[in-house]
N, C-alpha and C positions, 0 to 999 in steps of 0.2 A: 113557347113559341120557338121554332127551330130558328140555327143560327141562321145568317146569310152565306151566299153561297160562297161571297172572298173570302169567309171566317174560318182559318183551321180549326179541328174540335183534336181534342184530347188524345184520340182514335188518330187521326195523322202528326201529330207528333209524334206517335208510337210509331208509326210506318215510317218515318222518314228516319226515324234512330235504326232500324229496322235495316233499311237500304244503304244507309252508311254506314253498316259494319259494326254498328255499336249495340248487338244485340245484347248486351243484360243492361245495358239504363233502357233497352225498349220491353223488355220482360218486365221490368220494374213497372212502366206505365199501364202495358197491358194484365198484370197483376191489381192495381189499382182500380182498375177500371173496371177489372171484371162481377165486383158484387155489385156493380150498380146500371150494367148491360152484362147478365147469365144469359143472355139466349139472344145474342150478337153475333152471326155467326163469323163475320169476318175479325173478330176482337179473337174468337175463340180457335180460328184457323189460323192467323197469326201470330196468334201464341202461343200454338202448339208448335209450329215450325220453329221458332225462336226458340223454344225448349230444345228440341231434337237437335237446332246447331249446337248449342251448349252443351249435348253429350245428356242431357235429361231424361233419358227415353222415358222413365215410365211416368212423369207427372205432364210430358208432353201427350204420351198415349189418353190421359184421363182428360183431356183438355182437346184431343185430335177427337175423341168418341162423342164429350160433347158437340161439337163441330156438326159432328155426321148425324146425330138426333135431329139437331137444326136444319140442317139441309144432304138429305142424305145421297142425291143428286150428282154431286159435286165429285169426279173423279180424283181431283188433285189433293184434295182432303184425304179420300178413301187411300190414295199411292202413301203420304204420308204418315198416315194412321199404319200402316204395314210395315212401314221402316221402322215406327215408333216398337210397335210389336216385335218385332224382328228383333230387334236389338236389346228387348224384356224377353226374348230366349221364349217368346209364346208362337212359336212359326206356324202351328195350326191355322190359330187366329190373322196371325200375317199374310198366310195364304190365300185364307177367301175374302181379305181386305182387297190383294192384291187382284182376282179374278174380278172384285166387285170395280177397282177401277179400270181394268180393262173392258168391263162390261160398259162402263157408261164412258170410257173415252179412247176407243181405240186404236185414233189415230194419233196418238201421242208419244212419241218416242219416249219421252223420258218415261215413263209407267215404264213401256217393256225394259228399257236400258236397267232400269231399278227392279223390276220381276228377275231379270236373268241373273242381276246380283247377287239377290235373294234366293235364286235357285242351285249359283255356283257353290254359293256358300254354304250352302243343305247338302253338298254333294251332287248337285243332280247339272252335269255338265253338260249332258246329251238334251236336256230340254231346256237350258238356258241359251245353250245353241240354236234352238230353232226359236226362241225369244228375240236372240240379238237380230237375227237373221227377219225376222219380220221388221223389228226396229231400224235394218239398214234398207230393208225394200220402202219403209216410207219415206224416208229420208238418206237419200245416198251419198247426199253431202256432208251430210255431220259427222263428225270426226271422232266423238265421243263413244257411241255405240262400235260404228268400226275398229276400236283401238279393243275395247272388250272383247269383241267378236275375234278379233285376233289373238288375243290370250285363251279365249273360252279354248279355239282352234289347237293351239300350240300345248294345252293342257289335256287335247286327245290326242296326242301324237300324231299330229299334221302339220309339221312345222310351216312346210314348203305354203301349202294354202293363208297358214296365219302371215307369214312373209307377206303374203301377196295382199292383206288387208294393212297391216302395219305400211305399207306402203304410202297406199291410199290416204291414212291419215294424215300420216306426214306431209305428204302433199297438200292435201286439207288444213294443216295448222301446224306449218313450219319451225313456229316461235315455242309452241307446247313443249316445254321439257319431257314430263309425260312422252307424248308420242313418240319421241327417240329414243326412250327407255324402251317401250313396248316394241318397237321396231328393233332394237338391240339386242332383246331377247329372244325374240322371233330368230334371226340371224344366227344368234347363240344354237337355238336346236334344230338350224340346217345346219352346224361346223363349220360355221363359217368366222371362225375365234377372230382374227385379225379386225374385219369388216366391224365386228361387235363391239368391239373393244372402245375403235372409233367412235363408233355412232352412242356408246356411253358418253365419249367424253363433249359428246355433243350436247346432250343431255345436260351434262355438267354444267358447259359453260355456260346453259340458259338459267339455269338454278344449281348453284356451288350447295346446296341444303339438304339436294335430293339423295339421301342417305342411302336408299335402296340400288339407286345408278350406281355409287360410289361403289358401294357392295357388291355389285355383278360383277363390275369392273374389276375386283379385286380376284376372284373368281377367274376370271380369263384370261389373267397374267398366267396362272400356272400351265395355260395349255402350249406358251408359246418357248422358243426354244433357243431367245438370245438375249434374255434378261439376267441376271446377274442373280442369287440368292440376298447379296445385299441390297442390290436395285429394288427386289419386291418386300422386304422386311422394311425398306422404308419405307415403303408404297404403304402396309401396313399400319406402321407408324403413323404416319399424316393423317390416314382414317379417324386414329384414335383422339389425334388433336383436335380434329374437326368437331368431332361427335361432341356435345354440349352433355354438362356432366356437373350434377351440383359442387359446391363450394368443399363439403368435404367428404370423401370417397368413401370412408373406414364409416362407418356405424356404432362399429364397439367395441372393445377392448379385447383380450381373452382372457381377462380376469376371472377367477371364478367360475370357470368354465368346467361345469361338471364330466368328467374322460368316459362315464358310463350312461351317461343323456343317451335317448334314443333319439335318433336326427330326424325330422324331415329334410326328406332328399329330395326336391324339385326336377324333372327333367324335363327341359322345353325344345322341343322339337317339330317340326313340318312333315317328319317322317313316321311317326306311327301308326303305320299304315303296312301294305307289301309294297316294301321298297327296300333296295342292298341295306338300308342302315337296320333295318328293323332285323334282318338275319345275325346282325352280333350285339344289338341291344338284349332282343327280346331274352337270350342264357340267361345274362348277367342278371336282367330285373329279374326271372326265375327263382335265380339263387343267391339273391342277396337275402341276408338275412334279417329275418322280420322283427325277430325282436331286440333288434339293434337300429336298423331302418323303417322308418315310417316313408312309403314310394308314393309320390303326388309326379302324375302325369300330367302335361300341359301339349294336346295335339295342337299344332298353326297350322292349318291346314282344311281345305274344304274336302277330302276329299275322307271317308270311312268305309273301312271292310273288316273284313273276316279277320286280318292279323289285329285290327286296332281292338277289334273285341275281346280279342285272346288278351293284349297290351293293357286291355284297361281292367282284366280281373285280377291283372297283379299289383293293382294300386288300391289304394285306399281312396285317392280321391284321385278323378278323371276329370280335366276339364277342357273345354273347345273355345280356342282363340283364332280357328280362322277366319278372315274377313274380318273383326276387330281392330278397332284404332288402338294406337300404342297408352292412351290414356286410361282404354278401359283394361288393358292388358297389365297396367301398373297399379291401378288399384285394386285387383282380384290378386296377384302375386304379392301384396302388401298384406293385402287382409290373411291370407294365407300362412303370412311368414315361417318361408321355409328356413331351416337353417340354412343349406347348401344347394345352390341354384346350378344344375348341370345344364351348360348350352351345348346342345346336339345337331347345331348346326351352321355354326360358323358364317362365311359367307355365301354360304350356300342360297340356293331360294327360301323365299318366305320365312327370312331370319329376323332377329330383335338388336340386331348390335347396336343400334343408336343409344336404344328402351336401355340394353342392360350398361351400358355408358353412365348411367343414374343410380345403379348401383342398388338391385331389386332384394338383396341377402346378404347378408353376413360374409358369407363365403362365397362367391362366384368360381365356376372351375370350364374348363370346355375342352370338349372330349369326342373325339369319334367321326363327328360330321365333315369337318374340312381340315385338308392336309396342313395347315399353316395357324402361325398366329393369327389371335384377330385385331392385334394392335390397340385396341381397348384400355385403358387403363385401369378399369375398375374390374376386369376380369384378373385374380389373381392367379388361378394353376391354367396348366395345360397338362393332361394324363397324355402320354405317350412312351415308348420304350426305348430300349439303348441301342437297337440294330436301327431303327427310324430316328431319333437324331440322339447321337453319339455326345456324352458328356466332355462340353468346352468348347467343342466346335458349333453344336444348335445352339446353348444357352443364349450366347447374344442376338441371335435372328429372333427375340422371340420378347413380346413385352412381359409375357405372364412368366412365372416361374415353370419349370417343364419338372414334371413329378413322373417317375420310371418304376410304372407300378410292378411291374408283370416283363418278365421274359418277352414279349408281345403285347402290344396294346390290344389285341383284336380278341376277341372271342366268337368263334362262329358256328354258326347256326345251321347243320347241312337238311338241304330240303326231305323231308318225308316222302315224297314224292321221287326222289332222286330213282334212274333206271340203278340197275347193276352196272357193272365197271365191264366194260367188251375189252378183248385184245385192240391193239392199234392197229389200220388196215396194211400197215409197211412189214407188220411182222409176216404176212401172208405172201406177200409179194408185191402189194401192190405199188404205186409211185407215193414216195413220203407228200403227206400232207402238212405244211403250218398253218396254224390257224391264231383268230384272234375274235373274241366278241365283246373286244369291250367298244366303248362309244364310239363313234365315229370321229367326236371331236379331240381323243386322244390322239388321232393318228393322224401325227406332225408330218411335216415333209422331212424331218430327219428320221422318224420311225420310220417311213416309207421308202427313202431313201436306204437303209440298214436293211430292212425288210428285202431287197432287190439286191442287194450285194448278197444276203444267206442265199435266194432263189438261185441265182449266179455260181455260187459255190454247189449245189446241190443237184447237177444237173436231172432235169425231168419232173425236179417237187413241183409242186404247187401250193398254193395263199388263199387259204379260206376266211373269207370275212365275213358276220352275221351282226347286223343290227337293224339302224333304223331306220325311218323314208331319208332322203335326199343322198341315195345312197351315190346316187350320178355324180355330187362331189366330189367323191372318195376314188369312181374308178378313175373320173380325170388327175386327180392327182400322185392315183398309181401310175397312171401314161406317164405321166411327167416326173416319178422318180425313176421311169425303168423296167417297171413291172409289166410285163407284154401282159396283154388282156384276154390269152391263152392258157394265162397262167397264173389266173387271177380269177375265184368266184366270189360271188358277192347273197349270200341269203338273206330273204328279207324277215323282218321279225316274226319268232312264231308267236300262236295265242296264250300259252301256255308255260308253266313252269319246267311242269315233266317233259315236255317236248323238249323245248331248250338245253338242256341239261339233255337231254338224249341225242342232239343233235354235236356233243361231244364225241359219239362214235366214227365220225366225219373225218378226224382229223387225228396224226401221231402226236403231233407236239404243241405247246400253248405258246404263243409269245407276248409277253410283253412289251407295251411301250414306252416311249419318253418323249418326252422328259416327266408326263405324267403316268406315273404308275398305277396296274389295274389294282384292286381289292376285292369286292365280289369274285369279279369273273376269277380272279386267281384260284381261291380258296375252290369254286365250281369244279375248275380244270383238275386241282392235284383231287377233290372227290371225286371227282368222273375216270381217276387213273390215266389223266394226261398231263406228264410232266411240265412246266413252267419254266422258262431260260427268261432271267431280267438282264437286266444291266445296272447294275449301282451308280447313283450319282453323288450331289452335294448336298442335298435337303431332303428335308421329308416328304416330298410331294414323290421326289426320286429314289427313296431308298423302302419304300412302304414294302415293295416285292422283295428286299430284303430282311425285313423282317419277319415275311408269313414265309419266306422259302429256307429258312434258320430253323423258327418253328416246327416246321413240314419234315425235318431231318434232310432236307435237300440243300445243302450251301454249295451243293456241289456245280449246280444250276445257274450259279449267281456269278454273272460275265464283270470284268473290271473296264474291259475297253471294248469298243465295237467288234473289233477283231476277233477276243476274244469271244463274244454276243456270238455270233456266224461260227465260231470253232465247236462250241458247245452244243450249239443247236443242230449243226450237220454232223455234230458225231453219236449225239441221241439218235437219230435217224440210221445210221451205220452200221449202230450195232442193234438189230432187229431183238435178238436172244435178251442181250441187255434192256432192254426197252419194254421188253413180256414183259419181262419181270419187276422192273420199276413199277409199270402199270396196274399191276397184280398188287404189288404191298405200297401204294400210296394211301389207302385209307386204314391203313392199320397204321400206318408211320405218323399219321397227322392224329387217330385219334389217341397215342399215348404220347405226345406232345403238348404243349400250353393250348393252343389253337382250340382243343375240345375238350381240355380240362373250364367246364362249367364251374362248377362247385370252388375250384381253385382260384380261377381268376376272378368269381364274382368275393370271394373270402379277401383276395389282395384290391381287389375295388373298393371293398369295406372299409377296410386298413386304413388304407388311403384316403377315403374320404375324412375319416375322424381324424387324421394325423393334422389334414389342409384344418376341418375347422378348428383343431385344437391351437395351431400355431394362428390363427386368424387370418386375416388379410394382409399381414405384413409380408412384405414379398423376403425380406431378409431373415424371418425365421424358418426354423427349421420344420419341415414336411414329412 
């Protein structure tokens, strides 16, 4: 006889554990329950779901499939059953779950919000796009889709557009930390550092937790131009107090530590891909030496091409963390147990600084990706060299210990593709050009303001600028350091490598900025035979263009004071003869230097790595 209808049964106990948050005593029920209702289908729906919160994916998938025998109807099962999939690395499978729930409920946001997840994270940006975008036509108000829709946007290089949905959400759901992140970001790739910066710490104050806000933020200190190097080293610090970190940091001893062990050498990165990091990775994995180094790739990131392919037949083991939570990202890096865990990207986007706060290796090292510490405490080295931060003066900015492997940290990669090296157009007669293609959001009002005193000195040159959309930023804040809009061109991005790079024929000279100095573009310029003028400052964000213009045999390039920045640059242009000729032998100067020694600097990356694991994680032994 069935119960009566006041009578809870067994089945809403489990739901009401379920809605309070308490899903594994409601796992437990619906566990119990299920030998004696198999073909339940709302026993077997909700306890699939209850698996899938708990990170279960694949005994949720065998319990979501039952489900869908029983009632295969039921879209919200089929969206489920896909995520379940998705997250068992079966995306085949995931995908025609996914169409099957769009087929029977398509007017559902959340399906498409969760399709275009699922498609961002395949790589496929351009068709999660047109997913979100259905999802915001049926629902205009929910804030959810729209906040995606703005990343999806901002991850095609349409800042300005994704601006303009970040907007929207925020207006939609004020209180959402989230949304001020996303909105912060957005902001972040119009250039607009100041504004961002903010709207992070907006973010903050609603959730002090949100690790990844913390992170950005940390990121857009370096672009502004009245913080102190102490101010942001402690900004760093704090991170690393925050970040939750087990009881004890060290792992193991160095006892017994075999000096002739082949290491695995972890490298966790967002960038393995075609991206500036991938052009002075990719030597070094090359020619690091195999049978010393066992190479385990780790890409965070949704997005794969042609260089990650190249990237990953230099590994042994290739594996894909993007869109992944940090718990599934710590048990596959456990299971793995690399000896030395390289973070290749600091606080850069889609980075792990909380994850590797827990202390995922033996040896933690971080290297390459971001100019600065990352305050961490369970990250032991930082690789970098003695012209980017000078022995006594960095050490204390810096939690990790700084190992100075290499005459230059950098090893780089010049494109295949690259044109030939042209004369510069001033040697001919024409009016000197300066030029600059690195981000937008490097060029401070004191770059531009500098920028406008050289133009001032040079009469008749002109300011070539080439990058991304909101470029309108850029010219108003040339108006407003000086720069007559006469004398001022602005390109917009081209499609291609070879283009870009050939679009160095444009211009005599390169300039650098500040207080953040370029990288790519630098190494581009002195290949393309157009000389480089930096400015040296206090920290490594600032003295980076001194270290690759040392390398380059150029120290001659490298300005002490503003004044002298404008003196150097106007006397490059001056002397036409001289200038042939620099341009002529910059790519013979850079390649018998450290910069294109491969072989060499991947042999001193070696070195170095065995010296870090052999002394352990002690920060007071010797490297």
């Amino acid at each position: 006889m069935p119960p009566a209808a006041s009578q809870s049964t067994p089945l809403d106990a489990a739901i009401a554990l379920q809605r309070a948050g308490r899903g594994a005593e409601a796992l437990a029920h619906y566990r119990r329950l299920r030998p004696k209702y198999p073909k339940d289908f709302r026993l077997l729906h909700l306890g699939g779901t209850v698996l899938l919160q708990l990170g279960q994916a694949a005994e949720a998938a065998e319990w979501l499939e039952s489900a869908a025998r029983v009632n295969p109807r039921m879209g919200a099962t089929q969206m489920c059953l896909a995520l379940a999939l998705a997250q068992c690395d079966r995306r085949d499978a995931a995908a025609a779950r996914f169409r099957e729930a769009i087929k029977l409920d398509a007017g559902n946001v959340e399906v498409w919000t969760n399709y275009a997840l699922f498609l961002l994270n395949g790589g496929q940006a351009v068709e999660a796009l047109e997913a979100l975008e259905r999802a915001v036509k049926l629902k205009p108000d929910v804030a959810a889709p729209l906040r995606l829709l703005g990343r999806v946007l901002l991850a095609l290089a349409r800042p300005v557009e994704a601006l303009a949905r970040q907007d929207r959400a925020v207006a939609l759901a004020p209180k959402v930390a989230d949304a001020h992140t996303a909105r912060a970001q957005a902001l972040y790739g119009c250039h607009r550092i100041d504004e961002a910066r903010v709207e992070f710490e907006r973010a903050l104050a609603l959730d002090p937790g949100d690790f990844q806000a913390a992170s950005y933020r940390l990121m857009t200190l370096h672009y502004l131009d009245d913080l102190s190097r102490e101010q942001i080293a402690e900004e760093h610090r704090a991170f690393g107090r925050r970040c939750p970190s087990p009881a004890g940091l060290k792992l193991e001893g160095v006892a017994g530590r075999d000096p002739a062990k082949r290491l695995r050498v972890a490298f966790l990165s967002p960038d393995l891909r075609t991206h500036s990091v991938a052009f002075f990775l990719e030597p070094l994995l090359e020619h690091l030496p195999k049978a010393e180094i066992e190479i385990v790739l780790y890409h965070d990131h949704f997005c794969r091409d042609e260089t990650s392919a190249r990237l990953r037949s230099r590994a042994e083991i290739w594996r894909e963390f993007g869109g992944r939570d940090d718990a599934w990202v710590e048990r596959m890096v456990r299971a793995d147990a690399p000896d030395v865990l390289v973070d290749v990207a600091g606080h850069t986007g889609f980075n792990r600084q909380s994850l590797l706060a827990r202390r995922l290796a033996p040896v933690q090292v971080t290297y390459l990706g971001y100019p600065d510490t990352t305050g961490v405490r369970a990250m032991d080295f930082r690789f970098t060299d003695e012209w980017a931060d000078p022995t006594g003066e960095a050490d204390g900015l810096h939690t990790e210990r700084l190992v100075r492997f290499s005459p230059t940290a950098w090893c780089y990669q010049p494109p295949r593709s690259a044109p030939a090296v042209v004369v510069p157009p001033c040697v001919h007669g024409a009016a000197p050009v300066f030029g600059s293609f690195n981000n937008f959001s490097k060029l401070s009002p004191a770059t531009l303001r500098l920028w406008a005193r050289l133009l001032e000195a040079v009469p008749g040159a002109k300011l070539l600028l080439k990058g991304q959309e909101a470029d309108s930023v850029v010219a108003r804040r040339a108006a407003e350091a000086g720069i007559a809009p006469d004398r001022l061109d602005i390109l917009p991005p081209t499609t291609g490598l070879a283009e870009h790079l050939a679009t160095y024929a444009r211009i005599d000279v390169a300039l650098d900025p500040l207080p953040y100095h370029g990288t790519t573009t630098t190494c581009e310029a002195l290949w393309m035979g157009r000389p480089v003028v930096t400015l040296a400052g206090d920290r490594h964000v600032r003295r980076v263009g001194v270290s690759l213009l040392s390398a380059a045999g150029q120290a001659d390039c490298i300005a002490t004071t503003p004044e002298d920045y404008v003196a150097r640059a106007a006397a490059l242009v001056g002397d036409p003869a001289g200038l042939a000729a620099r341009s002529a032998g910059l790519r013979a100067r850079m390649t018998a230097g450290p910069l294109l020694d491969h072989a060499g600097q991947a042999r001193r990356f070696a070195d170095a790595l065995r010296a870090c694991w052999l002394s352990g994680n002690d920060p007071h032994a010797t490297a």
